[in-house]
LOVEXGU-903081 format. One record per residue (C-alpha): residue number from 0; x negated, y, z negated. Coordinates in pm, 1 decimal, decimal comma. Each point is the difference from the previous one (the first is absolute). Layout:
TIDREN / resi / X / Y / Z
TIDREN / NUM / X / Y / Z
...
! end
This chain:
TIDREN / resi / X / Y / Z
TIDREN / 0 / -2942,4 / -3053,2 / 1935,8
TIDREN / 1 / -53,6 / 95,6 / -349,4
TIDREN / 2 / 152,7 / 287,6 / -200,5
TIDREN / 3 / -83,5 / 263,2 / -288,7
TIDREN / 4 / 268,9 / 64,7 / -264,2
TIDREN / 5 / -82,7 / 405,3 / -109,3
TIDREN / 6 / 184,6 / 141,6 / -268,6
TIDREN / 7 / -57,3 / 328,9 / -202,8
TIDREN / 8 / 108,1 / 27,9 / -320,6
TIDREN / 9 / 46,4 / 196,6 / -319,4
TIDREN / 10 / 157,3 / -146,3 / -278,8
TIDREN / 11 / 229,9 / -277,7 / 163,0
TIDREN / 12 / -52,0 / -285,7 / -275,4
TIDREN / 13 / 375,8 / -81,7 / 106,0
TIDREN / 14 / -40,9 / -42,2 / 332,8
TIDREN / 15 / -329,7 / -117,9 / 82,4
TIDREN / 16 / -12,9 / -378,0 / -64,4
TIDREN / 17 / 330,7 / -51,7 / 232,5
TIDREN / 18 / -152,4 / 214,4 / 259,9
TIDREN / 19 / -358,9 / -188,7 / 2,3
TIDREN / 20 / 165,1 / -302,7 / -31,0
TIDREN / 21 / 137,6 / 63,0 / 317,6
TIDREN / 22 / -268,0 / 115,8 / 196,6
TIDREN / 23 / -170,9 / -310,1 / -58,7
TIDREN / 24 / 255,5 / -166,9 / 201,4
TIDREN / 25 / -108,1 / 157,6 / 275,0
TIDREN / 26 / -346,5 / 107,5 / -41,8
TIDREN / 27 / -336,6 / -123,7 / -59,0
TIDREN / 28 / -94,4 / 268,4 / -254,0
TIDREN / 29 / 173,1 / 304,4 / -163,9
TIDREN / 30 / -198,5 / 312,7 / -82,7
TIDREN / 31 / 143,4 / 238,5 / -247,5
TIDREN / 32 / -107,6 / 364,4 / -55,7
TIDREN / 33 / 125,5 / 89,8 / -378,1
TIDREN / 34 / 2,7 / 393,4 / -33,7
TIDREN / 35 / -136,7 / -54,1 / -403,3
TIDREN / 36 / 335,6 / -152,4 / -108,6
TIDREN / 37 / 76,5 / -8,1 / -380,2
TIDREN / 38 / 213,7 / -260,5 / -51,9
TIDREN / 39 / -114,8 / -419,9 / 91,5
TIDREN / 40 / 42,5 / 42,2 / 420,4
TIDREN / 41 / -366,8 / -93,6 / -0,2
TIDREN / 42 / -59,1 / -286,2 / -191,7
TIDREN / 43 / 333,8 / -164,1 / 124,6
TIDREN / 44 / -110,7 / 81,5 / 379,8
TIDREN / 45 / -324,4 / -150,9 / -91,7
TIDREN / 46 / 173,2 / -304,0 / -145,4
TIDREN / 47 / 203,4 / -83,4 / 285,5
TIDREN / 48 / -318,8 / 24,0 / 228,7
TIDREN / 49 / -45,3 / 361,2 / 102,5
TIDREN / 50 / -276,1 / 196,7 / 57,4
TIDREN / 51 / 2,3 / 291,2 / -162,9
TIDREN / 52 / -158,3 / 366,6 / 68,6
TIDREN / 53 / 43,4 / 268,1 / -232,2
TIDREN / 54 / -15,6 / 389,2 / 192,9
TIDREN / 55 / 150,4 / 279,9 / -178,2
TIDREN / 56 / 332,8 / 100,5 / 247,3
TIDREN / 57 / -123,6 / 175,9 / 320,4
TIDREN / 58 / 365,0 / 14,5 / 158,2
TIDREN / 59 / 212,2 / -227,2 / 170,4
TIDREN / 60 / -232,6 / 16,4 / 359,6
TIDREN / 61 / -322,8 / -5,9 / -155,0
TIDREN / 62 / 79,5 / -274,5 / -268,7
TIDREN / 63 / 126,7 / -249,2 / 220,4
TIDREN / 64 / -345,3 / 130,1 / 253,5
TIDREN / 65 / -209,0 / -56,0 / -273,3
TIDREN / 66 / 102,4 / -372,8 / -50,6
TIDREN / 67 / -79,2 / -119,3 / 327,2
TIDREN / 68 / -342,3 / -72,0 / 39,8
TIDREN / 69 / 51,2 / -234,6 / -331,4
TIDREN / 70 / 216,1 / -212,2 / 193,0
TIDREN / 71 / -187,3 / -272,9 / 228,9
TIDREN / 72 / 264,4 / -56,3 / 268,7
TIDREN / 73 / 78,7 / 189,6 / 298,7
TIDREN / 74 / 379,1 / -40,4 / -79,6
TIDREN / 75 / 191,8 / 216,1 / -240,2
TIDREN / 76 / 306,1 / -32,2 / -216,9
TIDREN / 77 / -5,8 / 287,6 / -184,4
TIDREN / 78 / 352,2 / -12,0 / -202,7
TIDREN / 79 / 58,3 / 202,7 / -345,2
TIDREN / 80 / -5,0 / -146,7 / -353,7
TIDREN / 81 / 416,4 / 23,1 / 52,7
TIDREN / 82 / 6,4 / -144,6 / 344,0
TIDREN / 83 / 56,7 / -358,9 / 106,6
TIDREN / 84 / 72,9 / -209,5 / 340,7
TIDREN / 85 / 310,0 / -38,8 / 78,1
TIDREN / 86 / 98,0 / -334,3 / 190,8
TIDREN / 87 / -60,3 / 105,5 / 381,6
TIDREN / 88 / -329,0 / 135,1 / -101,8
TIDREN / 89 / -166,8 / -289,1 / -176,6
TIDREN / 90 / 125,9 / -193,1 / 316,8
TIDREN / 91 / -153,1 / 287,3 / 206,3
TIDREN / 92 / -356,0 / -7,8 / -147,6
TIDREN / 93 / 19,2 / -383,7 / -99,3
TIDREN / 94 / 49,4 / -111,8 / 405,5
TIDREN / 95 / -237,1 / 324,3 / 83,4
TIDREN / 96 / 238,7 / 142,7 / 201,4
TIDREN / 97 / -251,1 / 321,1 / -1,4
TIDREN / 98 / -233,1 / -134,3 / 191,9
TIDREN / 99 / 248,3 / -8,1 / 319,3
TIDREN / 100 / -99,9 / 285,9 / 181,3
TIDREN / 101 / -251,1 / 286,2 / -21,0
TIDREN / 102 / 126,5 / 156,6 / -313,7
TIDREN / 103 / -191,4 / 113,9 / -256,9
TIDREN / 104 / 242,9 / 111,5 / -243,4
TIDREN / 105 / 391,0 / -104,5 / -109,8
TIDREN / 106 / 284,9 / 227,4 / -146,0
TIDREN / 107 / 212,2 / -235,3 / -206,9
TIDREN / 108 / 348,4 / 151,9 / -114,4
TIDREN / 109 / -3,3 / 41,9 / -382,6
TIDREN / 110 / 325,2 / -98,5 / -233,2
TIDREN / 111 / -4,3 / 255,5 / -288,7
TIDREN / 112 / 175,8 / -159,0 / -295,1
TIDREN / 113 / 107,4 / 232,9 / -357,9
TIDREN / 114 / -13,3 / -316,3 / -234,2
TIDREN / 115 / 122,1 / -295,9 / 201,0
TIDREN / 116 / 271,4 / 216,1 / 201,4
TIDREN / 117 / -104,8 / 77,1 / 355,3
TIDREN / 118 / -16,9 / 336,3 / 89,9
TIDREN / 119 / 105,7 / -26,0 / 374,6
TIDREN / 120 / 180,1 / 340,1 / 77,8
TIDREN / 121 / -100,8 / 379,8 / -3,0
TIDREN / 122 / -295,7 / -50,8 / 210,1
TIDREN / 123 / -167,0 / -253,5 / -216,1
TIDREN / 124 / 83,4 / -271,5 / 244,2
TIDREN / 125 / -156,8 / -102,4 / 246,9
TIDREN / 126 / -326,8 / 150,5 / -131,9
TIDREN / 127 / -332,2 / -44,7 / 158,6
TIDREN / 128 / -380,3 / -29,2 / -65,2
TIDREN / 129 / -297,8 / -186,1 / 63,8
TIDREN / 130 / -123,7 / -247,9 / -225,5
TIDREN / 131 / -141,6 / -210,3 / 219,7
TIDREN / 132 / -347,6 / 86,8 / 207,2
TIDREN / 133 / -357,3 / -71,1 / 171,9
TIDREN / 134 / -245,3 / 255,1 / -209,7
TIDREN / 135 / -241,7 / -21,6 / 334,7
TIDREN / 136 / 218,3 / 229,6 / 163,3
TIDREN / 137 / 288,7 / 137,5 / -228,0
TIDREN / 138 / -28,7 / 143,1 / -302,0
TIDREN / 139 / 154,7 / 213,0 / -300,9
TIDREN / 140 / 58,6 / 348,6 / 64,6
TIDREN / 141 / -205,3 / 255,8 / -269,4
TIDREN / 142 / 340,6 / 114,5 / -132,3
TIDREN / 143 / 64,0 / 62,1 / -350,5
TIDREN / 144 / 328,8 / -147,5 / -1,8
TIDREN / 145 / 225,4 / -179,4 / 246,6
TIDREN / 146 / -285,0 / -94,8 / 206,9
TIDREN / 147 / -0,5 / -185,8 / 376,8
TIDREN / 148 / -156,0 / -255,2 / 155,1
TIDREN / 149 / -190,6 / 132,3 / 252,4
TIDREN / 150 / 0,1 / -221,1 / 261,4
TIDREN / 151 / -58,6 / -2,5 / 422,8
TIDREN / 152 / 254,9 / -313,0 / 22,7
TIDREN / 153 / 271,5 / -4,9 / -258,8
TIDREN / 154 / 334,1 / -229,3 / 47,2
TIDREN / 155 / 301,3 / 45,5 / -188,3
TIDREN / 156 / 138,6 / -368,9 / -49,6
TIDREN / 157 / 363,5 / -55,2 / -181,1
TIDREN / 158 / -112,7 / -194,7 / -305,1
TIDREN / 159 / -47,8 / 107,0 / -337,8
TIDREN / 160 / -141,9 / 102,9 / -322,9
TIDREN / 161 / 173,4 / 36,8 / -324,5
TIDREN / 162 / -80,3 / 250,4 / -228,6
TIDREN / 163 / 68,3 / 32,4 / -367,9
TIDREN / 164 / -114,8 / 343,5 / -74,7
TIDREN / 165 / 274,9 / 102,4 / -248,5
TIDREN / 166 / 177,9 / -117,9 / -286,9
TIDREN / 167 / 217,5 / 337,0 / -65,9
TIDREN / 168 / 112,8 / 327,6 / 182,8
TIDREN / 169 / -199,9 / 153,3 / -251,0
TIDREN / 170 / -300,8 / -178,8 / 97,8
TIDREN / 171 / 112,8 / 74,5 / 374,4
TIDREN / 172 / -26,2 / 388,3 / -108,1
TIDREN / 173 / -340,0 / -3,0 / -174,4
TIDREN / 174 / -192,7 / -154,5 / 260,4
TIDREN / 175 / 182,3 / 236,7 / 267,2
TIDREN / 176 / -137,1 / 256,6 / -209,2
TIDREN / 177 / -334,2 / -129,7 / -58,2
TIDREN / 178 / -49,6 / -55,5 / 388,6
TIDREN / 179 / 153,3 / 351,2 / 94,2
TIDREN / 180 / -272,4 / 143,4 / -218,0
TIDREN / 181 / -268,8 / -176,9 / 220,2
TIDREN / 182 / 165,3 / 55,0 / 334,6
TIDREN / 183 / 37,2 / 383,3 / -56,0
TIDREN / 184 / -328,6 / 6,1 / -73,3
TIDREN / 185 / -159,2 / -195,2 / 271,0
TIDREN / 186 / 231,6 / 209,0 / 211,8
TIDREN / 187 / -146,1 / 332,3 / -135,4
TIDREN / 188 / -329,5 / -168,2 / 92,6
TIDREN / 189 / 85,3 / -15,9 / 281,8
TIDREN / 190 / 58,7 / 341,3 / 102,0
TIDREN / 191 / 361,6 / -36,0 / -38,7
TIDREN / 192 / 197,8 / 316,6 / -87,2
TIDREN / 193 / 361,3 / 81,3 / 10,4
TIDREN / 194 / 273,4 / 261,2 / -132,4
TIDREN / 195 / 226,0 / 3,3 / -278,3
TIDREN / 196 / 326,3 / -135,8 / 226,4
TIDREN / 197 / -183,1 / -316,9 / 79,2
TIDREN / 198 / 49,8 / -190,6 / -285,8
TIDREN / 199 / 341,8 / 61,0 / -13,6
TIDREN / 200 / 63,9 / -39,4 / 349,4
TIDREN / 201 / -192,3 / -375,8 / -5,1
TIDREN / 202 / 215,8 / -94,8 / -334,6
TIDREN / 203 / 302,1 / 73,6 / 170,3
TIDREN / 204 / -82,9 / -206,6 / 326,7
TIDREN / 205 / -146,4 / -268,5 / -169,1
TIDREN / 206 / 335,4 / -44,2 / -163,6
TIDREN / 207 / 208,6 / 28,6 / 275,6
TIDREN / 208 / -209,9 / -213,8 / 184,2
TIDREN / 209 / 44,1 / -286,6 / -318,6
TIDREN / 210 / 292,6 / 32,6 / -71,8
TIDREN / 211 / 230,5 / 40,6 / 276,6
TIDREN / 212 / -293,3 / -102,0 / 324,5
TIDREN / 213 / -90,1 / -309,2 / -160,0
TIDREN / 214 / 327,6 / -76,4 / -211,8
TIDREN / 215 / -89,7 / 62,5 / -326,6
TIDREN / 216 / 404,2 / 109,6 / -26,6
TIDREN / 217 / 68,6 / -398,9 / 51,9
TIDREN / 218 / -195,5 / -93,0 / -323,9
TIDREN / 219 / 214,3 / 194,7 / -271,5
TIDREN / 220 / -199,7 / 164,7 / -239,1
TIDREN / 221 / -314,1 / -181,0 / 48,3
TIDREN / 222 / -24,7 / 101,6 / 352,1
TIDREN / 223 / 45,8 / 374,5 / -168,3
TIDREN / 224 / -229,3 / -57,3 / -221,9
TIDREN / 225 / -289,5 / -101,5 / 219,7
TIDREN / 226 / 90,2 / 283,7 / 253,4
TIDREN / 227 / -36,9 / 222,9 / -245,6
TIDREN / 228 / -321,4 / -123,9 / -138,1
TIDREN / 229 / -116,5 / 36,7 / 362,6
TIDREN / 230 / 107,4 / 337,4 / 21,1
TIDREN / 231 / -196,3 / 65,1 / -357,3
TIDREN / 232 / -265,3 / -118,7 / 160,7
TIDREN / 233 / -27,1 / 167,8 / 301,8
TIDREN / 234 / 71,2 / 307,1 / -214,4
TIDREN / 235 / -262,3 / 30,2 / -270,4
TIDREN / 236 / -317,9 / -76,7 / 218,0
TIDREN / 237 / 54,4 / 256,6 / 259,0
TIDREN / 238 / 92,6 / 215,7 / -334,7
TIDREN / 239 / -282,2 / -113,2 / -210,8
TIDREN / 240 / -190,6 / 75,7 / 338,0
TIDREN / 241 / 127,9 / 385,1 / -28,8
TIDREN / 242 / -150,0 / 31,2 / -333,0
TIDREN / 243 / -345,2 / -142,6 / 53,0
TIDREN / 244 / 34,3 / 282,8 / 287,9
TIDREN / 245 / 86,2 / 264,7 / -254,4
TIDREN / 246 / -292,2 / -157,5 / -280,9
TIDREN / 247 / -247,8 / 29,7 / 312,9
TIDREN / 248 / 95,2 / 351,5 / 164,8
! end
């Protein structure tokens, strides 16, 4: 059964050749949709074999939606620039495990690394998504950021993906803040609309939750450091969210 590798982009000249490179391993053709990147994440895709589509950024739903009818297979592997296959997944796909029973769609369980250290505590660990689908009957959802799968036969299987999506805390804290700007948004959109305890409240159980829930307390001050970037970011989108509100009233 043959796969598409889809990736969106936007200026991930770093990443990029790796993360075709392994595609290829495992698919028949990888389809990239480049949201106008300025540095060379284009012409190195395109030298390592991808094709590449160029569409202004529509959101994290709709990007990865608008990719799909450019890719020829049924199949779908539709990993990030930042995101590879770990060992029990290549197996997984490679044998085509998938194709044992009716599913249509697979939650792999992702490994969230800050530079080559493992982030597996706070809640990071074990975290889940779906990478892996059939586009005739699942599909991504039209959400601006942190979008699903939707799917009518999803299957959470223990293998993995390894993502490389930071190389500092600051970098950690930017994107946070980049994605709580789109998710308060989307959630005013939405029709959402709350009162001034709520962010507060959420910080302070998102914290609790991290840090002494999941363990973050075991990990030193790394594992305070990522519950309290959790916290932040459960914070500032439901207050960001009270001040499109006020802007809008």
């Amino acid at each position: 059964m043959a796969i598409s590798g889809l990736v969106i982009t936007f200026n991930e000249e770093k990443m990029i050749g790796k993360c075709v490179d392994a595609l290829f391993e495992v698919c028949d053709e990888v389809i990239i949709v480049d949201s106008n990147s300025k540095d060379k994440t284009v012409e190195i895709a395109k030298s390592k074999g991808a094709i590449v589509i160029s569409q202004a950024f529509l959101g994290d739903g709709p990007q990865r939606s608008f990719g799909l009818p450019y890719c020829k297979n049924d199949w779908i592997l539709n990993l990030d620039a930042d995101e590879f296959l770990d060992t029990d997944a290549f197996e997984f796909i490679k044998k085509k495990k998938y194709l044992e029973g009716n599913y249509d769609a697979f939650s792999f369980r992702i490994k969230n690394f800050l530079g080559n250290k493992l982030i597996d505590f706070a809640g990071w660990y074990p975290d889940h998504k779906v990478r892996f689908f059939n586009k005739i009957t699942a599909r991504p959802s039209d959400s601006i950021v942190h979008q699903k799968i939707i799917t009518t036969n999803e299957k959470k299987v223990s293998v993995h993906i390894l993502h490389y999506g930071w190389e500092s805390l600051e970098q950690i804290i930017s994107k946070k803040n980049q994605y709580s700007t789109w998710h308060s948004q989307q959630l005013y959109d939405q029709g959402r609309r709350i009162n001034p305890f709520k962010p507060v409240l959420n910080g302070l159980v998102s914290f609790i939750r991290c840090y002494f829930f999941k363990k973050g307390f075991l990990n030193g001050i790394d594992g305070l450091t990522i519950s309290l970037i959790q916290a932040f970011f459960s914070y500032i989108k439901y207050a960001k969210l009270i001040k499109i509100q006020k802007n809008n009233s």
